[in-house]
C-alpha positions as CSV (number, residue, x, y, z in Angstrom):
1,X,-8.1,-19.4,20.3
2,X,-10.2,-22.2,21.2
3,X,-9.3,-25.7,20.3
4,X,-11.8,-25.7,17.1
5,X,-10.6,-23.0,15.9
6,X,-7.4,-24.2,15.4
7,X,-8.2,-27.0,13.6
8,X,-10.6,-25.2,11.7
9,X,-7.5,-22.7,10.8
10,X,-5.3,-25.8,9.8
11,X,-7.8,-27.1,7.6
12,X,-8.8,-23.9,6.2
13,X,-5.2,-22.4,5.3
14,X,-4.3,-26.0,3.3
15,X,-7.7,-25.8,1.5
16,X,-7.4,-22.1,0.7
17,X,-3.7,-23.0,-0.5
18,X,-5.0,-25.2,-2.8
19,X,-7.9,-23.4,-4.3
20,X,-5.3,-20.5,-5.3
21,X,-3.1,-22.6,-6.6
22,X,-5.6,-24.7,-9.0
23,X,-7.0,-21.3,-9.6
24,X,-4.1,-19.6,-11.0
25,X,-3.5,-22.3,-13.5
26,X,-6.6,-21.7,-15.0
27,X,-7.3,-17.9,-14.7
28,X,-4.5,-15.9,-13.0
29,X,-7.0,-12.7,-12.2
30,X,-9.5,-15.3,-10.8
31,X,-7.3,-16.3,-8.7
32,X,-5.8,-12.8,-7.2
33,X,-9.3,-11.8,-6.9
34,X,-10.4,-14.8,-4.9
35,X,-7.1,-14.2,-2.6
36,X,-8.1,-10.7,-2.2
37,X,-11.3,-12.1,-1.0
38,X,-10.3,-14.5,1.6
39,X,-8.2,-12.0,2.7
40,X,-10.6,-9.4,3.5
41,X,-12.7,-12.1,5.3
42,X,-9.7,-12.9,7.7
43,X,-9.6,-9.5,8.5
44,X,-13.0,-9.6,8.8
45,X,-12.7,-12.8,11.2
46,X,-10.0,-10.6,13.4
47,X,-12.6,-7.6,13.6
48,X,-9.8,-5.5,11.7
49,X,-12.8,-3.2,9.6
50,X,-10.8,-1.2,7.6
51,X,-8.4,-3.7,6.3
52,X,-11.5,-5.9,5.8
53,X,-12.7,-3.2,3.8
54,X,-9.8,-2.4,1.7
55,X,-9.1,-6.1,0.7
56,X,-12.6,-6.0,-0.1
57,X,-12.1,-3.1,-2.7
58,X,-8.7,-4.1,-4.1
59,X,-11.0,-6.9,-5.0
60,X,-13.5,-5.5,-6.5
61,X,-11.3,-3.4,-8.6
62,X,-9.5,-7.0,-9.9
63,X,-12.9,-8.1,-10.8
64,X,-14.2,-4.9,-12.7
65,X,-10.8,-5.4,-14.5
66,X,-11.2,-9.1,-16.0
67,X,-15.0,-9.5,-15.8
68,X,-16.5,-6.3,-16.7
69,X,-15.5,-5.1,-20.4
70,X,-15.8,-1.7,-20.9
71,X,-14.0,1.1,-23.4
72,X,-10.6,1.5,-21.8
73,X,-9.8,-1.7,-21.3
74,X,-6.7,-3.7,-22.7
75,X,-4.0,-6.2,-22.6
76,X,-1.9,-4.5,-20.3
77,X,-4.6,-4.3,-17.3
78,X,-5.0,-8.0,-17.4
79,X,-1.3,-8.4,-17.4
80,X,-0.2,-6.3,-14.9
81,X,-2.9,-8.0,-12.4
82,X,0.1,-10.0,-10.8
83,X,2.5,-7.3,-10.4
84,X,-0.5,-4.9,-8.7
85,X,-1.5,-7.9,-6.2
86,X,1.6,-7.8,-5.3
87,X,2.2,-4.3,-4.0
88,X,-1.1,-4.4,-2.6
89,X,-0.6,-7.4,-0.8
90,X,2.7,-5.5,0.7
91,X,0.5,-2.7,1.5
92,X,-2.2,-4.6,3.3
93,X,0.3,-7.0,5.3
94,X,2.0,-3.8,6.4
95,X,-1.3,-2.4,8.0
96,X,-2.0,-5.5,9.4
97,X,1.7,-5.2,10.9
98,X,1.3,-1.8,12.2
99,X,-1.7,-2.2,13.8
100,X,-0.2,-5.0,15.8
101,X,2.5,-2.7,16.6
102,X,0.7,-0.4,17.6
103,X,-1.0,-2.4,20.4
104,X,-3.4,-4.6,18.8
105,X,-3.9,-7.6,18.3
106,X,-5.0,-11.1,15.6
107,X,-7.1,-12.8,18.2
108,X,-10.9,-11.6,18.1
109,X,-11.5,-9.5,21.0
110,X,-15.1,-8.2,21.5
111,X,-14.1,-4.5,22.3
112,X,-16.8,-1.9,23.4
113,X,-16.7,0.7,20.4
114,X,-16.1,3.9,22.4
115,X,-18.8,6.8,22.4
116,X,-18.0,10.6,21.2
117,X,-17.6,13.1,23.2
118,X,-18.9,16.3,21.4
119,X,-18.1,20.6,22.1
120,X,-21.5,21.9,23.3
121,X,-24.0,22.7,20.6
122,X,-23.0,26.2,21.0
123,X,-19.6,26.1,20.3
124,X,-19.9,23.5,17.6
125,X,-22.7,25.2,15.2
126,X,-20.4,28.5,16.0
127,X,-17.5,26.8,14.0
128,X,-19.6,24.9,11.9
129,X,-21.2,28.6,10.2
130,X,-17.6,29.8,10.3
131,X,-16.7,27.2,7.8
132,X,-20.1,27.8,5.9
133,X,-18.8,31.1,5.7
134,X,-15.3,30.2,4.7
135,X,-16.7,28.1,2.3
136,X,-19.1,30.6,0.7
137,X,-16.6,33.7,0.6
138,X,-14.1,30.7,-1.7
139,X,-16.7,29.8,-3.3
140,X,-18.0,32.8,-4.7
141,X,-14.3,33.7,-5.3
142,X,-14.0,30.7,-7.2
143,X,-16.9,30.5,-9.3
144,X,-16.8,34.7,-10.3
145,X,-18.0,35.2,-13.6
146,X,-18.0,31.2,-14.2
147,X,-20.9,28.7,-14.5
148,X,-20.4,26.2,-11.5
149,X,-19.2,22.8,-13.2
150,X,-22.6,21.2,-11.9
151,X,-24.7,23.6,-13.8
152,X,-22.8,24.1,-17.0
153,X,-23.3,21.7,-20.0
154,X,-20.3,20.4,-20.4
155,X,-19.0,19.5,-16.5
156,X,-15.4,18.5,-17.9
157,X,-14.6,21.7,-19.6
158,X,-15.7,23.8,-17.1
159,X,-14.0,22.0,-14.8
160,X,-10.8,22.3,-16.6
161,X,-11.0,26.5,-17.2
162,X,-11.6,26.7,-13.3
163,X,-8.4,24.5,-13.1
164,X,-6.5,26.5,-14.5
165,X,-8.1,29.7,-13.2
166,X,-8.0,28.7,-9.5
167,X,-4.7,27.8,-7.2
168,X,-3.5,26.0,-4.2
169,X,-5.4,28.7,-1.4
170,X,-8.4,28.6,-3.2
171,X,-8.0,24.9,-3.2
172,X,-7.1,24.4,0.6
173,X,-10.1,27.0,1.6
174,X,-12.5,25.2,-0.5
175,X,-12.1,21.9,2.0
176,X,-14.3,24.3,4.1
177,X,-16.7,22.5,2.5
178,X,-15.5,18.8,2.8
179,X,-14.7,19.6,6.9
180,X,-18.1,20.8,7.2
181,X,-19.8,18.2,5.5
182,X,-18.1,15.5,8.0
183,X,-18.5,17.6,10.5
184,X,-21.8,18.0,11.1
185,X,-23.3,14.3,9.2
186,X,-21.1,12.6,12.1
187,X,-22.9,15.0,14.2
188,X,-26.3,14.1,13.2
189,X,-25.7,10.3,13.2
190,X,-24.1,10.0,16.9
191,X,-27.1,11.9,18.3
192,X,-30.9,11.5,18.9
193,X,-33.1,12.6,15.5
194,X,-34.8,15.2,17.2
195,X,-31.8,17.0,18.3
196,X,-29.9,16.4,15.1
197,X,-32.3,18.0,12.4
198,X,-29.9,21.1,12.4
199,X,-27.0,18.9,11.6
200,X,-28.7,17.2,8.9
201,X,-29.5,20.3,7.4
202,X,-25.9,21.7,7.5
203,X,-24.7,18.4,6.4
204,X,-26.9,18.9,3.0
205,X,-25.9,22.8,2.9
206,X,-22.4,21.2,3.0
207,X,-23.2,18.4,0.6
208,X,-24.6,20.9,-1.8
209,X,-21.6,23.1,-2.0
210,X,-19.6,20.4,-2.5
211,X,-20.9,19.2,-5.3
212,X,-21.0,22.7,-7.6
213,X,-17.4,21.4,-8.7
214,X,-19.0,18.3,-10.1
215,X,-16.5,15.9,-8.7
216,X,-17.8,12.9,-7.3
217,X,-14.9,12.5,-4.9
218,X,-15.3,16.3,-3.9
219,X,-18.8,14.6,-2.1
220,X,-17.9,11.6,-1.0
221,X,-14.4,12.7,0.7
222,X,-17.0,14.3,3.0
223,X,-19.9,11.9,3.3
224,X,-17.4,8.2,3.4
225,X,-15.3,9.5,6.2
226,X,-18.1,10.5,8.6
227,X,-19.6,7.0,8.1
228,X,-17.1,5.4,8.7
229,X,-16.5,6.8,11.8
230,X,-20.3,6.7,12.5
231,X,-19.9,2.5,12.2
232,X,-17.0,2.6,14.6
233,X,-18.6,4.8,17.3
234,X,-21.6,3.8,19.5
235,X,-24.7,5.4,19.0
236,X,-28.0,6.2,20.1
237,X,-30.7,4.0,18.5
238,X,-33.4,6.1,16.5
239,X,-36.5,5.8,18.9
240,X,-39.6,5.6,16.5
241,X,-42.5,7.0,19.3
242,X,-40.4,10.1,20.1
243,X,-42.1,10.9,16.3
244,X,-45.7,10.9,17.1
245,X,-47.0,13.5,19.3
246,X,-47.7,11.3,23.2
247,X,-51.4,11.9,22.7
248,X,-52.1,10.9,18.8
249,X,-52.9,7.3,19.9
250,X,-53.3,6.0,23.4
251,X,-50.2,3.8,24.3
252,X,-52.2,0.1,24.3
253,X,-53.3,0.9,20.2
254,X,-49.3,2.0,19.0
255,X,-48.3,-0.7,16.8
256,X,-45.0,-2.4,18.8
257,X,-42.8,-1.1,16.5
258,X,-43.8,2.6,17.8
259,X,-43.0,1.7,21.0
260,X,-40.6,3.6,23.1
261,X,-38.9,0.0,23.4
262,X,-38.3,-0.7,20.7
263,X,-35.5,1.6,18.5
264,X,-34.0,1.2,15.0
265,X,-30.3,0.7,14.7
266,X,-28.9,3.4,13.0
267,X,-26.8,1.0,11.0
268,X,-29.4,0.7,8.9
269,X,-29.8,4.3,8.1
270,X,-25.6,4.7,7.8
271,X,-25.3,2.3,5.3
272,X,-28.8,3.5,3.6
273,X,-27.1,6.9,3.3
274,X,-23.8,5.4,2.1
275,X,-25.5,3.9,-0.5
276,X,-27.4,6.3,-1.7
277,X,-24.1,8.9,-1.8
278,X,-22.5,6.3,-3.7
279,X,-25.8,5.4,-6.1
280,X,-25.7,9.3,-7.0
281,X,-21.4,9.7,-7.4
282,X,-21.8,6.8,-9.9
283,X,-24.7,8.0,-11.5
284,X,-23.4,11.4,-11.8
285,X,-20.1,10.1,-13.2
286,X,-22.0,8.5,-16.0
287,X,-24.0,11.5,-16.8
288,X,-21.1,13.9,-16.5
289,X,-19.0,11.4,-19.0
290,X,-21.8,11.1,-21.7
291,X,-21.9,15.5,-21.7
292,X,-18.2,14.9,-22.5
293,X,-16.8,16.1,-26.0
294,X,-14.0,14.1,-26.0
295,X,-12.5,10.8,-27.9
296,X,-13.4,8.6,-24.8
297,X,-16.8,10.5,-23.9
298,X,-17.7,10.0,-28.2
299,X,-17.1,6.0,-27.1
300,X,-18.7,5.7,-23.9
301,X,-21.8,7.3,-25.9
302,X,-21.6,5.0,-28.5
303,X,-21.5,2.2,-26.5
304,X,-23.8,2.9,-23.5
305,X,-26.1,5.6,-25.2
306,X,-28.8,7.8,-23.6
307,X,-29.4,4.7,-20.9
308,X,-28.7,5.7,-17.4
309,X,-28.7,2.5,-15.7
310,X,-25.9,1.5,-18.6
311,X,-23.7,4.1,-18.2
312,X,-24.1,4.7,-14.7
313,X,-22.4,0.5,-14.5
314,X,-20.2,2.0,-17.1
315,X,-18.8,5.0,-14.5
316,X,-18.5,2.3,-11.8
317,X,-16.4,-0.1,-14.0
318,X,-14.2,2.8,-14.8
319,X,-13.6,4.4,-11.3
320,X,-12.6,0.7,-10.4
321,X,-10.4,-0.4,-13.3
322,X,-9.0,2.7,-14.5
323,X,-6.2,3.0,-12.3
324,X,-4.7,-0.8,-12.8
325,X,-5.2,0.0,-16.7
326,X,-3.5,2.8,-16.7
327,X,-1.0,1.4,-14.1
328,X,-0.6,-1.4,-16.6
329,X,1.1,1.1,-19.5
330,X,2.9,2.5,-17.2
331,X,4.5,-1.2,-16.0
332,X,5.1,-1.7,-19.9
333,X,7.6,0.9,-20.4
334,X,8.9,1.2,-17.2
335,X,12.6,0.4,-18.2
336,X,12.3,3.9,-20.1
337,X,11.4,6.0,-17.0
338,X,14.3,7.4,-15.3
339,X,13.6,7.4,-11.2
340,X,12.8,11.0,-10.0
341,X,13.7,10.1,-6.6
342,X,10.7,12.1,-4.6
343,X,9.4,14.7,-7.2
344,X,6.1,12.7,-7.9
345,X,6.1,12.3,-4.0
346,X,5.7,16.1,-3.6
347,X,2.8,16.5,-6.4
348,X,0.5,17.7,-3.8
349,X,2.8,20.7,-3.1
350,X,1.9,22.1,-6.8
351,X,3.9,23.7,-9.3
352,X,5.5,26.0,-6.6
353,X,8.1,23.2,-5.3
354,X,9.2,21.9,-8.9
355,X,12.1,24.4,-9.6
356,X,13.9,22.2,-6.0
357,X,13.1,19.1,-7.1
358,X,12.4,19.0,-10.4
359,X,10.0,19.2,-13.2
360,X,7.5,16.3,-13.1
361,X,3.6,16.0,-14.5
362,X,2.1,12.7,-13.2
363,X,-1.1,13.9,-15.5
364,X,0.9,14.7,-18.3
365,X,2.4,10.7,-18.1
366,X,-0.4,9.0,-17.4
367,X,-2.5,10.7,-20.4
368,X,0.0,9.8,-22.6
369,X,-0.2,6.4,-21.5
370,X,-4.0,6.3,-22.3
371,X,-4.3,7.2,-25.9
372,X,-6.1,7.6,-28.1
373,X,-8.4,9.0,-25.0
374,X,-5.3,10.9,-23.2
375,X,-7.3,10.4,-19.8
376,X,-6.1,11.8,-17.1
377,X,-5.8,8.9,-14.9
378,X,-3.5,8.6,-12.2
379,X,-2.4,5.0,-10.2
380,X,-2.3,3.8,-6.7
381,X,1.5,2.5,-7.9
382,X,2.5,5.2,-10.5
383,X,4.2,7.6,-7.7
384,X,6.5,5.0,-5.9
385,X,6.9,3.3,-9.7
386,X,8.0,6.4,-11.1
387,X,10.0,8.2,-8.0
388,X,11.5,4.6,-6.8
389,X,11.8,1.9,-9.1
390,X,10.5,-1.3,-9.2
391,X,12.3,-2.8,-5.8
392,X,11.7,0.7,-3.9
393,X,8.2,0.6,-4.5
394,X,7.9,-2.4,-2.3
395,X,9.5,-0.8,0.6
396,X,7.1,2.3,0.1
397,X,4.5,0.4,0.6
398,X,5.7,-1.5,3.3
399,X,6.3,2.2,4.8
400,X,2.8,3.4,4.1
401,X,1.0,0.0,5.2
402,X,2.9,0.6,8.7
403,X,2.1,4.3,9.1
404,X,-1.5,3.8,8.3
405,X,-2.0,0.8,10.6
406,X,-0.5,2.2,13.2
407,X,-2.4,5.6,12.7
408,X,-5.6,4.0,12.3
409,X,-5.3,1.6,15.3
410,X,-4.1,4.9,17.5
411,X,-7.3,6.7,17.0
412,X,-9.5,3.9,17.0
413,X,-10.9,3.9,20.1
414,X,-10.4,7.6,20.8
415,X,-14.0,9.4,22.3
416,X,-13.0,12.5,20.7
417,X,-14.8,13.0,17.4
418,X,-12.0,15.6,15.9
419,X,-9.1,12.2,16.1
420,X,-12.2,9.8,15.4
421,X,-12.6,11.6,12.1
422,X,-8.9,11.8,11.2
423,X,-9.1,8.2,11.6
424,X,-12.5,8.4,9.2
425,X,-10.1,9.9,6.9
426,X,-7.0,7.8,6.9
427,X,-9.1,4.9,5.9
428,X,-11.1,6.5,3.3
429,X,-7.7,7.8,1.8
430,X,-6.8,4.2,1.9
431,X,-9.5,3.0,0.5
432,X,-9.6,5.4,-2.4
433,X,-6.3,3.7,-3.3
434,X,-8.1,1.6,-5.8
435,X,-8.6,4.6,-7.7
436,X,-5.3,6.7,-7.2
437,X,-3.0,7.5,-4.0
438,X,-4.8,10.7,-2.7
439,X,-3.1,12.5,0.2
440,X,0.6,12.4,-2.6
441,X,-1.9,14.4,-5.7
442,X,-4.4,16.4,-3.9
443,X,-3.4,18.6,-0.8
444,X,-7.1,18.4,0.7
445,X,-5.4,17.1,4.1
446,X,-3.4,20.1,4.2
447,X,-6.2,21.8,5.4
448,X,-8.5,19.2,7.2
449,X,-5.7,18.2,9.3
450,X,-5.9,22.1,11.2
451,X,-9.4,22.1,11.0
452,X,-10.0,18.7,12.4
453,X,-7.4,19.9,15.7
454,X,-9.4,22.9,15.8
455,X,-12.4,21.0,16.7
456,X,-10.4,18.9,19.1
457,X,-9.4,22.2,20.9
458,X,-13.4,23.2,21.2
459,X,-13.9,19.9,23.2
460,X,-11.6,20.9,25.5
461,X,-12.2,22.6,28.8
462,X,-11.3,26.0,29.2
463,X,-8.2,26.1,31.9
């Protein structure tokens, strides 16, 4: 660290100090989300990405929470703003901790992002039509003699009869379609545009298969973690002449953009993509919300109507405050929970596990919590809350901060695209923490963890 840097860190720290502090004696969420903030540009500053981002989101969510009003709001979201900040704090300090661990470091070092290493076309298409398969056989399985919940009128219900239709194999199996999806869009971004058409074709086959459950997560678990691995990797730039035919125009009369020296970062079209995946999740949200029958769908219609730009901000201030409102009714009668000491833990396990460790229904709490709506919400701090207490939910997320800090430092430099992606995933997991805590609900990793090291074997040479 250079000599202006340090004074401009012990000038900035005192400043930032202050700023909280005056802050918090006017508006307490103000000031968490403006922490939240500066700490997602000093991870920023340290070229620590993903913990930029995640700060980044936390605060985002704080703001959706005392800015935006919207139908599930109340006192208890506000409220609880304090108590949240401060397991996320825990949580992000952790990472921060185990990436140091791990063999990083706080300084900025300009590191050369590494470049993927990839089976031969072959041998990758071969297991990316295997999972299209997979995928096809669960889905038609699945869906037998029921209206996919993207083409029936009322998403929600339908989405609730196949719930209780389907179980955990048909679950697992249908992640064919989420491995896939990664799969071959990370595939189609780390290599040149002429060779990559296939791959963007399979990654929309994937996409669309995806999204016949009509969750927005069931698409975006796919698409986030393959750009984020895309923005970590190095990668060709998109040459614009290799598109025009070599005698369309003689070389002096192509405009300079055309030129064969001239490329297009594919930043651009990563973040392009990003946005328009999460442009059509939130705008699908809205839309699947207003087909609701329900007491909250009857007052998200009666507040945003038949206006799609409305509702569609609506389903964006909900996926983003949700969670800390419900997490906010739980905090209230938390003296009246007894501590299950793990069962929430092992949610992801299903029904199958309860009779060793007890009857639980995170769902069945958390709609309670909501009424009169009876949404079922879910928290990034409900599970520790609920199996732990209080005090031990600190040292969960200590625990969790470390292990993915660690984890995502390990891979991050890794030129094999099967760990690169794993690492895709633990952040996206992390991110989605705003929302709920996604690998301890949903057992989707159960299944992308052996598909992910059965790609890692295909890059292998034969011995």
């Amino acid at each position: 660290m250079t000599g202006a840097e340090r004074r401009l860190w012990s000038v900035g720290i005192p400043v930032v100090v202050g700023a909280l502090l005056l802050l918090a004696t006017q508006n307490v969420g103000v000031a968490i989300t403006f922490g939240l903030a500066v700490g997602a540009l000093l991870a920023a500053r340290c070229r620590m990405w993903a913990l930029a981002a995640c700060a980044a989101a936390w605060s985002a969510a704080f703001l959706a929470v005392w800015a935006l009003p919207g139908p599930y709001d109340s006192w208890a979201g506000t409220a609880v703003l304090p108590v949240l900040a401060g397991y996320v704090t825990v949580f992000l300090v952790a990472w921060s901790v185990g990436r140091r661990v791990t063999g990083s470091s706080f300084r900025v070092v300009a590191t050369r992002r590494p470049q993927l290493s990839w089976p031969s076309d072959r041998r990758l298409l071969t297991y990316l039509f295997v999972l299209l398969g997979i995928a096809a056989v669960t889905a038609a399985v699945r869906y037998r003699g029921v209206l996919p919940p993207l083409l029936a009128e009322n998403p929600d219900a339908a989405r609730q009869v196949l719930r209780q239709q389907s179980n955990i194999v048909i679950g697992l199996l249908s992640e064919a379609w989420t491995l896939g999806m990664a799969i071959s869009l990370l595939r189609a971004l780390s290599g040149t545009l002429r060779g990559s058409l296939v791959f963007y074709a399979l990654a929309g086959v994937f996409t669309v298969g995806a999204a016949l459950g009509a969750s927005k997560n069931s698409v975006l678990v796919g698409v986030a973690p393959a750009l984020i691995t895309a923005l970590s990797v190095r990668r060709p730039p998109l040459r614009m002449a290799r598109l025009l035919p070599r005698k369309l125009l003689p070389r002096r009369l192509l405009p300079a953009r055309f030129l064969p020296a001239k490329s297009v970062p594919k930043t651009t079209v990563i973040l392009l993509i990003g946005a328009v995946a999460l442009g059509a999740a939130v705008y699908l949200g809205g839309q699947r919300t207003l087909a609701g029958t329900g007491t909250f769908e009857t007052e998200f219609r009666s507040r945003y109507g038949n206006n799609a730009l409305a509702s569609s901000a609506g389903s964006l201030d909900l996926s983003l405050s949700s969670s800390t409102e419900t997490f906010g009714r739980l905090w209230s009668q938390r003296e009246h929970l007894d501590p299950a000491y793990g069962a929430y833990s092992l949610t992801f396990l299903g029904a199958r596990v309860q009779p060793l460790v007890g009857e639980v229904d995170l769902y069945g709490v958390t709609s309670q919590l909501s009424q009169p709506y009876f949404m079922n919400t879910a928290t990034f701090a409900a599970i520790p809350l609920l199996d732990y207490g209080p005090v031990g939910a600190l040292f969960f997320f200590a625990a969790l901060g470390l292990a993915v800090g660690a984890s995502e430092r390990w891979f991050e430099f890794s030129t094999a695209p099967a760990e690169q992606l794993g690492r895709g995933f633990i952040v996206y997991f992390a991110l989605f923490g705003i929302y709920e805590l996604y690998p301890l609900i949903y057992p989707t990793w159960l299944s992308l963890v052996p598909g992910l090291w059965i790609l890692h074997r295909l890059g292998r040479p034969a011995t």
